[in-house]
Each structure stands twice: as structure tokens, then as C-alpha cells.
N, CA, C and O atoms as CSV, one atom per row, in Angstrom:
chain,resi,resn,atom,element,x,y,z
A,1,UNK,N,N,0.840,-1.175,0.000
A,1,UNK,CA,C,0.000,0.000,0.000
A,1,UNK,C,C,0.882,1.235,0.000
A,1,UNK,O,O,1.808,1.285,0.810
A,2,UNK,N,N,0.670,2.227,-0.838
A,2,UNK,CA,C,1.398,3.428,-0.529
A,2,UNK,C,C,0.973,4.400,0.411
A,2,UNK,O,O,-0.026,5.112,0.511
A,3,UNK,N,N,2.147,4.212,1.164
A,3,UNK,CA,C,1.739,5.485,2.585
A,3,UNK,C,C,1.355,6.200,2.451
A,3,UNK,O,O,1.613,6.905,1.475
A,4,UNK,N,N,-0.042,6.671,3.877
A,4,UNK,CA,C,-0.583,8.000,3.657
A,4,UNK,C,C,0.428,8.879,4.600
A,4,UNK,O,O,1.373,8.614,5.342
A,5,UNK,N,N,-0.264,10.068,4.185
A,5,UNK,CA,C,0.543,11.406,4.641
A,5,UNK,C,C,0.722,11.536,6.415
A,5,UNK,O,O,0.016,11.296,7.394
A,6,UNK,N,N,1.927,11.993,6.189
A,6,UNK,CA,C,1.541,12.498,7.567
A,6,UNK,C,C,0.637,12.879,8.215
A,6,UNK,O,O,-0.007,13.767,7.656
A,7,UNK,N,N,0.040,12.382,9.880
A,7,UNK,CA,C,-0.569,12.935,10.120
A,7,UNK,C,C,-2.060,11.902,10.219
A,7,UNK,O,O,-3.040,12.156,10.920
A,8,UNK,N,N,-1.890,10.723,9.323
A,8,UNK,CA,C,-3.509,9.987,8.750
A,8,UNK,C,C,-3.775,9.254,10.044
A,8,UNK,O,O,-3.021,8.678,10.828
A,9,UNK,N,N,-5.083,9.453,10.027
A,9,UNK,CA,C,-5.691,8.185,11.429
A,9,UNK,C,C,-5.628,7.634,11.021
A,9,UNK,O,O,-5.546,7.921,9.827
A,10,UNK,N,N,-5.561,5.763,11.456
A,10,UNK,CA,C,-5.785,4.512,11.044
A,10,UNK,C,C,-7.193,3.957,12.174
A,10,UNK,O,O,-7.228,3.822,13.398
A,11,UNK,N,N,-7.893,3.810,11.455
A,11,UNK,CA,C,-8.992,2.964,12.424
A,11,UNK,C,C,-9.790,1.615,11.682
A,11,UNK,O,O,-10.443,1.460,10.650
A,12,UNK,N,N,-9.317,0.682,12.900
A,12,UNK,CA,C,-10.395,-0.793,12.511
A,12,UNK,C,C,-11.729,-0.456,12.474
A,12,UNK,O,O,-11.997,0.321,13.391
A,13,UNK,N,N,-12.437,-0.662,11.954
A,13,UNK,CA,C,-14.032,-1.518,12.343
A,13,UNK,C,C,-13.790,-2.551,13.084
A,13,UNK,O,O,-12.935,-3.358,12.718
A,14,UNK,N,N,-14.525,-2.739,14.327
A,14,UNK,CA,C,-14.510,-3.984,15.165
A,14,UNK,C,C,-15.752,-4.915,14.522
A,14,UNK,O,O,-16.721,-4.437,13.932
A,15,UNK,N,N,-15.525,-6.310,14.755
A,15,UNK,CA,C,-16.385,-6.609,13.947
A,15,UNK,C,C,-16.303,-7.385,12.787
A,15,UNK,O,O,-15.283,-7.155,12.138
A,16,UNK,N,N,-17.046,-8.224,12.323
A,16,UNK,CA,C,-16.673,-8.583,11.053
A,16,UNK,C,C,-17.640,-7.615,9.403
A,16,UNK,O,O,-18.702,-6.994,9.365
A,17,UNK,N,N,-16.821,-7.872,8.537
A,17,UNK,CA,C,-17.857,-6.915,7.193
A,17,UNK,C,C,-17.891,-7.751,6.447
A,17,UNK,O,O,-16.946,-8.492,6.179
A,18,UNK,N,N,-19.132,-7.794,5.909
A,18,UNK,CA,C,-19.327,-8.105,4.450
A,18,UNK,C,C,-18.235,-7.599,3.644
A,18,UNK,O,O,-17.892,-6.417,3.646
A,19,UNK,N,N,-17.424,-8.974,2.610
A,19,UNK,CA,C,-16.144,-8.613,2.136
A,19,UNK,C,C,-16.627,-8.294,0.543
A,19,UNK,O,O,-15.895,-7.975,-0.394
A,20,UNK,N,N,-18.035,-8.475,0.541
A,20,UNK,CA,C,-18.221,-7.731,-1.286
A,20,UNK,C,C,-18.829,-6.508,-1.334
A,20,UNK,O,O,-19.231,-6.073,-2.413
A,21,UNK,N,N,-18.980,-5.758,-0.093
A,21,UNK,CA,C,-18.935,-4.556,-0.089
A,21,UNK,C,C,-17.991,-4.076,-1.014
A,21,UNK,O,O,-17.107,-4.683,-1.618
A,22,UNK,N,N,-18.417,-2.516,-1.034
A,22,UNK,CA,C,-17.771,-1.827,-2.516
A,22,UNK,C,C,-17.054,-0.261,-1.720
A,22,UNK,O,O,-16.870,-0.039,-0.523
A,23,UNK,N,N,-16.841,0.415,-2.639
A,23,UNK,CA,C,-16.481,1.461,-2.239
A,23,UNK,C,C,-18.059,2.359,-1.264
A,23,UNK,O,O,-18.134,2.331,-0.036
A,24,UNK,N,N,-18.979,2.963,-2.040
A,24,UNK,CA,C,-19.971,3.075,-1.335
A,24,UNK,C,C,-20.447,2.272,0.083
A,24,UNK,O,O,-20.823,2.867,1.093
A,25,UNK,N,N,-20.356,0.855,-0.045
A,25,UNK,CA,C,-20.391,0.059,1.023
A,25,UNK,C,C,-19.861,0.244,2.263
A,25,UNK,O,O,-20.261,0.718,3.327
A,26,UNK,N,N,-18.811,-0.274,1.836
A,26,UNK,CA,C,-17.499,0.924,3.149
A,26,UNK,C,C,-17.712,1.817,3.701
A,26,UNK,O,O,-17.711,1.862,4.931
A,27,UNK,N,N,-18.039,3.113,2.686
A,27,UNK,CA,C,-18.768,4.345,3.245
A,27,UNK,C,C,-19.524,4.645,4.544
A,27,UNK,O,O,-19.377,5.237,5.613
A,28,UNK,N,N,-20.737,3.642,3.617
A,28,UNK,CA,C,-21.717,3.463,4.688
A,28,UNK,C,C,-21.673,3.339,5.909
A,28,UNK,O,O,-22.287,3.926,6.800
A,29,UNK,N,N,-20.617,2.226,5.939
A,29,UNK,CA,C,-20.265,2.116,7.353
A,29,UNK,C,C,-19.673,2.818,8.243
A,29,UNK,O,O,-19.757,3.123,9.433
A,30,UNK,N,N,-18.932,3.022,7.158
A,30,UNK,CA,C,-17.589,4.675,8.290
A,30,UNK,C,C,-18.659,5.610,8.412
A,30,UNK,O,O,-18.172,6.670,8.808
A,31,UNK,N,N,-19.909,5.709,8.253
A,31,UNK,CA,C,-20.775,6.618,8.221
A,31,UNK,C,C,-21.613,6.257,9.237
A,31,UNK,O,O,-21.458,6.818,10.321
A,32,UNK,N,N,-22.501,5.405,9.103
A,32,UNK,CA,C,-24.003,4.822,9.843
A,32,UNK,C,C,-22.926,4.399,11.044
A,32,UNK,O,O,-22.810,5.158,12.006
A,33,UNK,N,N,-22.322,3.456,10.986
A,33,UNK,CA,C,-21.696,2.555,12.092
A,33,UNK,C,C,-20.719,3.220,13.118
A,33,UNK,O,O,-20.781,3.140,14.345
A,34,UNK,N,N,-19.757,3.927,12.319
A,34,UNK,CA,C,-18.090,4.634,13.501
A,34,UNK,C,C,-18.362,5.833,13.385
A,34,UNK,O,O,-17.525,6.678,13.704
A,35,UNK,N,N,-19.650,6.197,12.882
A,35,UNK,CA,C,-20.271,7.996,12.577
A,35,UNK,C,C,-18.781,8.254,12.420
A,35,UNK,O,O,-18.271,8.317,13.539
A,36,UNK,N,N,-17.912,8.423,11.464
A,36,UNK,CA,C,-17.142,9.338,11.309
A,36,UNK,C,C,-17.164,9.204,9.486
A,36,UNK,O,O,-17.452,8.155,8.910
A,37,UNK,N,N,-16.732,10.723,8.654
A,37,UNK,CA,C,-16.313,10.702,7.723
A,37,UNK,C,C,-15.458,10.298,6.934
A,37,UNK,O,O,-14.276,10.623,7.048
A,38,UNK,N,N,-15.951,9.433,5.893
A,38,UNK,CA,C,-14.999,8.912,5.001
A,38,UNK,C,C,-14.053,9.231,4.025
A,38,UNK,O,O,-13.047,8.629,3.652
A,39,UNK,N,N,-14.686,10.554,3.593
A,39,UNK,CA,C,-13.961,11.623,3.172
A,39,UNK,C,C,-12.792,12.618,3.984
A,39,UNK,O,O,-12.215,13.503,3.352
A,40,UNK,N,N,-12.573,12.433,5.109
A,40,UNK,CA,C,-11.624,13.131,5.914
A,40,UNK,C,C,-10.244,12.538,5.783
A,40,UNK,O,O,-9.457,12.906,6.655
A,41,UNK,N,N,-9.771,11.673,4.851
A,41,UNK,CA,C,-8.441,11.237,4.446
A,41,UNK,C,C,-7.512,10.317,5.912
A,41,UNK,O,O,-6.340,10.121,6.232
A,42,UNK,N,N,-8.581,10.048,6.330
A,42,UNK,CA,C,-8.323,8.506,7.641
A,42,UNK,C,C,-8.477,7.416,6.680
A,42,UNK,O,O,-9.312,7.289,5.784
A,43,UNK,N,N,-7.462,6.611,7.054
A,43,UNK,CA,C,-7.951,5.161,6.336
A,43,UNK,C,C,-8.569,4.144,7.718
A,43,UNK,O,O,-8.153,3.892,8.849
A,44,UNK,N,N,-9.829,3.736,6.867
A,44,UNK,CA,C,-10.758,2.739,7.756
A,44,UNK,C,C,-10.128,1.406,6.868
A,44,UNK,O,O,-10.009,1.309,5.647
A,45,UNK,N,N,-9.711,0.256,8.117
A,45,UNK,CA,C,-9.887,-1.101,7.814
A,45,UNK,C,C,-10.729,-2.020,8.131
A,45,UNK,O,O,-10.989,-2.063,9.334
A,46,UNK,N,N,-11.489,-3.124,7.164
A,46,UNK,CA,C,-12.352,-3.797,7.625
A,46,UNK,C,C,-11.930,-5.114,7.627
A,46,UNK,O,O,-11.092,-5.296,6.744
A,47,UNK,N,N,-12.264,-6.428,8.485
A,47,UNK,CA,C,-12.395,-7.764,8.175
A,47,UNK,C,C,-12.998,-8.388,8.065
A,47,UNK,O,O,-13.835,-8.460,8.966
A,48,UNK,N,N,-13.117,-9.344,6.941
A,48,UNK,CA,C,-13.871,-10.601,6.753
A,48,UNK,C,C,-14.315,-11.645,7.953
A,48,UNK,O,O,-13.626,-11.815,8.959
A,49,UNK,N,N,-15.220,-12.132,7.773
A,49,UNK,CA,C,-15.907,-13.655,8.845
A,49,UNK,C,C,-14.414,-14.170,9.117
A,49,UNK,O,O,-13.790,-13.916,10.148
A,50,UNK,N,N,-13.933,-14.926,8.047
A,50,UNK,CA,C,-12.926,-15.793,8.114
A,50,UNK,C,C,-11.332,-15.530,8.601
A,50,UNK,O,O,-10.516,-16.369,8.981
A,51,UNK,N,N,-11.210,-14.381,8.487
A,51,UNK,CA,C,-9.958,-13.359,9.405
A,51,UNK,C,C,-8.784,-13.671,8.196
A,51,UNK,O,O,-7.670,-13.705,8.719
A,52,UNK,N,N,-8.746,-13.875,6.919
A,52,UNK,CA,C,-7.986,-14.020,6.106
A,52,UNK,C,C,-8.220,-12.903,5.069
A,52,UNK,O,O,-7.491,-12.802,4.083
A,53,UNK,N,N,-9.109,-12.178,5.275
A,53,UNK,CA,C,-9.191,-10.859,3.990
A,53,UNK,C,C,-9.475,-9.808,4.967
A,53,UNK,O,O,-10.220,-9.802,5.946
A,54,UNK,N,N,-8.461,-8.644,4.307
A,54,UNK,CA,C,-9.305,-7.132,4.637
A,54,UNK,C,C,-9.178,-6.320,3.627
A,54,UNK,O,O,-8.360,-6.530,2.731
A,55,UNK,N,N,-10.168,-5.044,3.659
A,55,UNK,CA,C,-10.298,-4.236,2.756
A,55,UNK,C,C,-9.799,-3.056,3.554
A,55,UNK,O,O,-9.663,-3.048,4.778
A,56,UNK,N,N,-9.485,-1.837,2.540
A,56,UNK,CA,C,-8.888,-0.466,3.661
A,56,UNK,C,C,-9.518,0.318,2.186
A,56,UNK,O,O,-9.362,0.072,0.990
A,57,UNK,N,N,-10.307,1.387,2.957
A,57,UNK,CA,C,-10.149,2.415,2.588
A,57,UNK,C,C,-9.757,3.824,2.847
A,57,UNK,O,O,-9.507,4.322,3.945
A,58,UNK,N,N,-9.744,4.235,2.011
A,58,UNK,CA,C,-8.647,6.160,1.987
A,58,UNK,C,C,-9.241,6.660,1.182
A,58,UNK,O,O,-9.826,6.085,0.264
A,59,UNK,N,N,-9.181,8.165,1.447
A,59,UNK,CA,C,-9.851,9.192,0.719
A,59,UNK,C,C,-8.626,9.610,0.710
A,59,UNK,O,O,-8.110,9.965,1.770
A,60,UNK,N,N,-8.012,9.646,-0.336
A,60,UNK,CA,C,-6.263,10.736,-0.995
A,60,UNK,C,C,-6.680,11.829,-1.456
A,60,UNK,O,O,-5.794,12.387,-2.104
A,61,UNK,N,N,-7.913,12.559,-1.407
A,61,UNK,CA,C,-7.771,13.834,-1.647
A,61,UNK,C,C,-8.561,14.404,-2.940
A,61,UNK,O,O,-9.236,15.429,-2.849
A,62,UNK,N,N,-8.443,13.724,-4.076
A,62,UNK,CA,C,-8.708,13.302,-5.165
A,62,UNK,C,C,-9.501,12.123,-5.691
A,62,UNK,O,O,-9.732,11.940,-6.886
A,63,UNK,N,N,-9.825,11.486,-4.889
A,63,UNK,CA,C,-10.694,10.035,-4.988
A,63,UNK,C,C,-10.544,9.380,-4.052
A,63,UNK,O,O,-9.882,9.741,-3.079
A,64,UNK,N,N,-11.350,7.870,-4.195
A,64,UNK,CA,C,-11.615,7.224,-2.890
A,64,UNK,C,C,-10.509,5.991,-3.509
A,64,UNK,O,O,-10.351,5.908,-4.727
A,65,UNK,N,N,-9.899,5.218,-2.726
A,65,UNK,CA,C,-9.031,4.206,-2.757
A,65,UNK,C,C,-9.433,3.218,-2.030
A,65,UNK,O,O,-9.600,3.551,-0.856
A,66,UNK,N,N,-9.659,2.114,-2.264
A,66,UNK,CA,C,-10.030,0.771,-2.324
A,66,UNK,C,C,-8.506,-0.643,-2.305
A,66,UNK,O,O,-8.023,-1.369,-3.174
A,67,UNK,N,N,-8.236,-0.430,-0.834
A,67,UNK,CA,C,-6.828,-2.125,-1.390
A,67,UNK,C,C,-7.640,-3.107,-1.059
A,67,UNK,O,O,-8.797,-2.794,-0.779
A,68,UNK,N,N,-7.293,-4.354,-1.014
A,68,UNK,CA,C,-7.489,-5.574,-0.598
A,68,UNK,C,C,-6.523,-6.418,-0.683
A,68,UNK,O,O,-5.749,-6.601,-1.623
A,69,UNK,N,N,-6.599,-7.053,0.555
A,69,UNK,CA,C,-5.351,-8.177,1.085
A,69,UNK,C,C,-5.758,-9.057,1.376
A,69,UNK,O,O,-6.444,-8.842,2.376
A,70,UNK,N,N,-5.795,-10.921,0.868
A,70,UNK,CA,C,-5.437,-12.383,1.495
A,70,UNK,C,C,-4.788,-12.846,2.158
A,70,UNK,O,O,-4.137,-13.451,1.306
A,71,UNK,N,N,-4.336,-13.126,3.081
A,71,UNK,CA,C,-3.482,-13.968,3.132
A,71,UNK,C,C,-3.619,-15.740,2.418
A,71,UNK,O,O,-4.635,-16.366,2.115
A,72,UNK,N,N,-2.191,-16.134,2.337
A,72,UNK,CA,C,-2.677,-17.475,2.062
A,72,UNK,C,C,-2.667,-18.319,3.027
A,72,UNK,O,O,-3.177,-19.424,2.841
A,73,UNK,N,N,-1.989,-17.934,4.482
A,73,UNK,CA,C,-2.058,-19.052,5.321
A,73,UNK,C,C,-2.516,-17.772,6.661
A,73,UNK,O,O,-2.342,-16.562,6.521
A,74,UNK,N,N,-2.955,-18.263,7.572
A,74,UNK,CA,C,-3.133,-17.587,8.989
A,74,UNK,C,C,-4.400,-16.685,9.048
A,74,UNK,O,O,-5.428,-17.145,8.549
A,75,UNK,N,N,-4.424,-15.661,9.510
A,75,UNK,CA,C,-5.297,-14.776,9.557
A,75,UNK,C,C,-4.906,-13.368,10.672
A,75,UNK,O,O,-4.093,-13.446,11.593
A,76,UNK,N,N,-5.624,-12.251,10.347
A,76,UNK,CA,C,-5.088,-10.869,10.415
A,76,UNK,C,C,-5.639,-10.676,11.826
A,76,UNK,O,O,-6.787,-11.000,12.131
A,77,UNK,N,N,-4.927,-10.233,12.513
A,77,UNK,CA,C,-5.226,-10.072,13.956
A,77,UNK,C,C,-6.235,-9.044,14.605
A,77,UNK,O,O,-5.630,-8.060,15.030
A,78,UNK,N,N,-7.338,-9.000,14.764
A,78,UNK,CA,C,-8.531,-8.533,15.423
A,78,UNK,C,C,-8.569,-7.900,16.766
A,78,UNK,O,O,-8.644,-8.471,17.854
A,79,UNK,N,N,-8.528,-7.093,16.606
A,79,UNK,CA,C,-9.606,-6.888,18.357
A,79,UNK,C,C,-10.696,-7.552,18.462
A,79,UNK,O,O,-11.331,-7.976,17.497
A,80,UNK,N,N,-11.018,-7.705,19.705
A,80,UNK,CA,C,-11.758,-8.733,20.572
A,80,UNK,C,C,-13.198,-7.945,20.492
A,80,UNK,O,O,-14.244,-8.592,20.545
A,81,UNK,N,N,-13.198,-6.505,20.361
A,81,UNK,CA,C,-14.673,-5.694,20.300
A,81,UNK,C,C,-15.586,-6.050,19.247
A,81,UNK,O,O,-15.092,-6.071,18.120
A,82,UNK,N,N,-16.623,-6.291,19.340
A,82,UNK,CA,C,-18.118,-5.988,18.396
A,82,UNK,C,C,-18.491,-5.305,17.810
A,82,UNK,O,O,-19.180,-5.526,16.814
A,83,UNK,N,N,-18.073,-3.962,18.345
A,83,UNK,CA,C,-18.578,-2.956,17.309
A,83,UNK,C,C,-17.529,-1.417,17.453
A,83,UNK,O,O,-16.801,-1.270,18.435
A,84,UNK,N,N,-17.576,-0.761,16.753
A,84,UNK,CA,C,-17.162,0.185,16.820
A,84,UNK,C,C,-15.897,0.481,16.018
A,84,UNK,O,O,-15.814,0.059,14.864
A,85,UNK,N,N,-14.871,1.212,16.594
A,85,UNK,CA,C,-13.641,1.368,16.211
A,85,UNK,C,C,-12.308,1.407,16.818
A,85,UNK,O,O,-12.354,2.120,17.820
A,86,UNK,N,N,-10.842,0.805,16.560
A,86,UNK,CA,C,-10.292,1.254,17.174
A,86,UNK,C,C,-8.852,1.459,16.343
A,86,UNK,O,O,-8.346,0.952,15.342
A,87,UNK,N,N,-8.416,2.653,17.475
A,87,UNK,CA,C,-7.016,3.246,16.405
A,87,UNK,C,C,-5.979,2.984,16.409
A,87,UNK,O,O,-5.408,2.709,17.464
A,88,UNK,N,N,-5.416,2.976,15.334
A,88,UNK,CA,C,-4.094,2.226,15.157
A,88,UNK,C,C,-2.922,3.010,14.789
A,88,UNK,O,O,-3.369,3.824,13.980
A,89,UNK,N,N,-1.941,3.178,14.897
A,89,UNK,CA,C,-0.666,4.038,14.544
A,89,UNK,C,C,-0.300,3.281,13.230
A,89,UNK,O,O,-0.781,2.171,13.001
A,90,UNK,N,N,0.836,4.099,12.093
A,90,UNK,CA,C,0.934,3.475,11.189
A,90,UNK,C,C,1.775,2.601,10.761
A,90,UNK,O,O,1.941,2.194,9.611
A,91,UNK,N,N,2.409,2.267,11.910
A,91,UNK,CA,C,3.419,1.656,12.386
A,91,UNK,C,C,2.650,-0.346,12.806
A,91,UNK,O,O,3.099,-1.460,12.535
A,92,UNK,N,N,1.299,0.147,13.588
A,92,UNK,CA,C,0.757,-1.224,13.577
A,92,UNK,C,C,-0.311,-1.503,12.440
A,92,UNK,O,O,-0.852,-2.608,12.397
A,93,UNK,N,N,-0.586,-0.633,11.630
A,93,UNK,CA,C,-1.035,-0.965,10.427
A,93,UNK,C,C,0.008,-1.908,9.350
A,93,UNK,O,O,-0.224,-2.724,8.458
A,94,UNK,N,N,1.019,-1.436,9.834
A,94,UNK,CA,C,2.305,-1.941,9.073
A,94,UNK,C,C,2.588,-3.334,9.228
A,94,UNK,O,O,2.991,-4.099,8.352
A,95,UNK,N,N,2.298,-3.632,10.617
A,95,UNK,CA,C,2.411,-4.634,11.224
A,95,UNK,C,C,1.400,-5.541,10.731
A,95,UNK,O,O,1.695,-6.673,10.347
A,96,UNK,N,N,0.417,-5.165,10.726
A,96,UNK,CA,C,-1.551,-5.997,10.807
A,96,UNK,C,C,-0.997,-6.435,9.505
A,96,UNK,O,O,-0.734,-7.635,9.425
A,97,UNK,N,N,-0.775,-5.714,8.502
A,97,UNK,CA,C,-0.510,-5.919,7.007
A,97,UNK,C,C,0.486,-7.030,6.343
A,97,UNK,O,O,0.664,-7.392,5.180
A,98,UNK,N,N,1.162,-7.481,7.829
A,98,UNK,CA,C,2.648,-7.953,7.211
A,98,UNK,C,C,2.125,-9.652,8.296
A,98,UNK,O,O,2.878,-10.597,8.532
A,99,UNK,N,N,0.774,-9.519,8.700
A,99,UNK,CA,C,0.414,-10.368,9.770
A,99,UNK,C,C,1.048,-10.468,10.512
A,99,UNK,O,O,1.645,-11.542,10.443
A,100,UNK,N,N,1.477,-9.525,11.807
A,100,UNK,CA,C,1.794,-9.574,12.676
A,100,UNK,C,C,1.003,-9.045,14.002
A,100,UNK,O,O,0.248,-8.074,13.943
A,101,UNK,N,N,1.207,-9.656,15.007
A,101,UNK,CA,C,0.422,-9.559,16.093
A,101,UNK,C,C,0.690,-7.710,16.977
A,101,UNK,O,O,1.184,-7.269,18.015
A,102,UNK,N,N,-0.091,-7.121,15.595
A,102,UNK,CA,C,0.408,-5.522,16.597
A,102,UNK,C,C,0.101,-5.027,17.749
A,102,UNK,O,O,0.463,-3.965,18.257
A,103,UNK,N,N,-0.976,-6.302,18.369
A,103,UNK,CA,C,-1.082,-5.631,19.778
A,103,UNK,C,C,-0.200,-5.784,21.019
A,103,UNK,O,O,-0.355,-5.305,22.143
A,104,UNK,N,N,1.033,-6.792,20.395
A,104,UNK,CA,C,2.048,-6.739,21.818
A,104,UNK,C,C,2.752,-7.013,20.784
A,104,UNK,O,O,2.669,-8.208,20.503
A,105,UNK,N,N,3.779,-6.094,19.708
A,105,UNK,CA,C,5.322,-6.621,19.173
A,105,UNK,C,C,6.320,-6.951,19.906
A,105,UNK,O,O,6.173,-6.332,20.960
A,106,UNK,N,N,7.285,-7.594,19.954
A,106,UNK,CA,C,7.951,-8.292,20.938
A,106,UNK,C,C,9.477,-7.487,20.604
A,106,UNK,O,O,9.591,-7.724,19.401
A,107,UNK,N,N,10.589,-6.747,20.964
A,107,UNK,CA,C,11.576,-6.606,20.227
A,107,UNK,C,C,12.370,-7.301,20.669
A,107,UNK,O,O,12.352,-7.497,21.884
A,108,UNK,N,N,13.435,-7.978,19.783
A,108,UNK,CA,C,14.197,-9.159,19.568
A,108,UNK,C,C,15.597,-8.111,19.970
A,108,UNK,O,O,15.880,-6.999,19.524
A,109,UNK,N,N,16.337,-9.006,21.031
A,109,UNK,CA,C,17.837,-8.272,21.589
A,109,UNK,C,C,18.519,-9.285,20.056
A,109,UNK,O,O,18.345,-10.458,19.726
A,110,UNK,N,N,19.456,-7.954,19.322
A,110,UNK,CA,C,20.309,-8.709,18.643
A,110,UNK,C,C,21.719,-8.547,19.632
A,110,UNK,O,O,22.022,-7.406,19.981
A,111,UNK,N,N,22.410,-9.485,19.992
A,111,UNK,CA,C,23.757,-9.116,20.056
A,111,UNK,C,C,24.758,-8.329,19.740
A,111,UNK,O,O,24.293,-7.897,18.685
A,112,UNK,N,N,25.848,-7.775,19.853
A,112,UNK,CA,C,26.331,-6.999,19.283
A,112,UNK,C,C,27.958,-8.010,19.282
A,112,UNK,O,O,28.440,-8.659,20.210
A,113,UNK,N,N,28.533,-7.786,17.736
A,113,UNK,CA,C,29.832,-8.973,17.890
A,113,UNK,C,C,30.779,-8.190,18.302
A,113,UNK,O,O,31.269,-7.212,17.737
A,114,UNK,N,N,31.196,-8.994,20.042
A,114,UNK,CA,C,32.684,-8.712,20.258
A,114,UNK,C,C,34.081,-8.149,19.443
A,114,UNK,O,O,35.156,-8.075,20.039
């Protein structure tokens, strides 16, 4: 995905979404559901039932942007909430994306050679 600008919220949908939702679809939700605007250049992420697909959308300013990601093995790490939203730095978006568990990263001591 190409980074947004400085500055961008990242927020989940808690929850699972309908994954043939569309651009409008999405909307809706960042609308009716997390009442916040979709047009305000935050990217909202959603997940599938099965925890192996998400969709993200972004408003860049100029149009609405639409990614989508599979994995082929595992599945993308969730919050435990039902509904709502919660925010993410872009740093654990980075993480969620690369399937990693961004709610506790672990940092690894490398050694340093004598």
C-alpha cells in the first residue's frame, strides 16, 4: 500500500464486514456505524468472517481508494470488540498488514559482535 501522509488516522471496524462490499459500502459504514467521515483522508480497515481478507479504505484527496489483502495461510489479527472502532498508529497498520500480532510486538535483543 502506498503510505498516507503524515498525520492519517488509522482505524479498525470492530467486527466482522461483508467482504463484497464496494467502495460506497465501506462508506456506509464509516458513516451509519463509527459515525465518522470517510472523506476526511483517515484510512478505515475492515475484516472478513474468516480473518484471512481485509479491505482499507482512503480518501487521498482526489478520490476514494479501495486495497485488498489475502493472506494465504493464517489470519489478520482482530480486536476482541463488536462494534465500533479502534485506532491504530501506522506503524501497527504496518504490522496488521505484514500479519503480525500488533497488539504486543515483541523486540528481539540482537547481540552486538565482540
Amino acid at each position: 500500500m502506498i503510505g498516507p501522509p503524515a498525520g492519517t488516522r488509522v482505524w479498525l471496524a470492530a467486527g466482522v464486514t461483508d467482504m463484497r462490499r464496494g467502495f460506497d459500502g465501506l462508506a456506509a459504514i464509516v458513516q451509519d456505524t463509527l459515525r465518522a467521515d470517510p472523506f476526511s483522508g483517515h484510512v478505515f480497515v475492515f475484516r472478513g468472517r474468516r480473518g484471512d481478507r481485509i479491505k482499507i479504505l482512503w480518501w487521498s484527496g482526489d478520490g476514494m481508494c479501495l486495497f485488498a489483502k489475502r493472506l494465504e495461510h493464517g489470519h489478520f489479527v482482530w480486536p476482541s470488540v463488536d462494534s465500533g472502532a479502534v485506532r491504530l498508529s501506522p506503524a501497527q497498520l504496518s504490522m496488521l498488514l505484514e500479519g503480525i500480532d500488533w497488539r504486543s510486538p515483541k523486540r528481539t535483543h540482537r547481540p552486538t559482535p565482540i
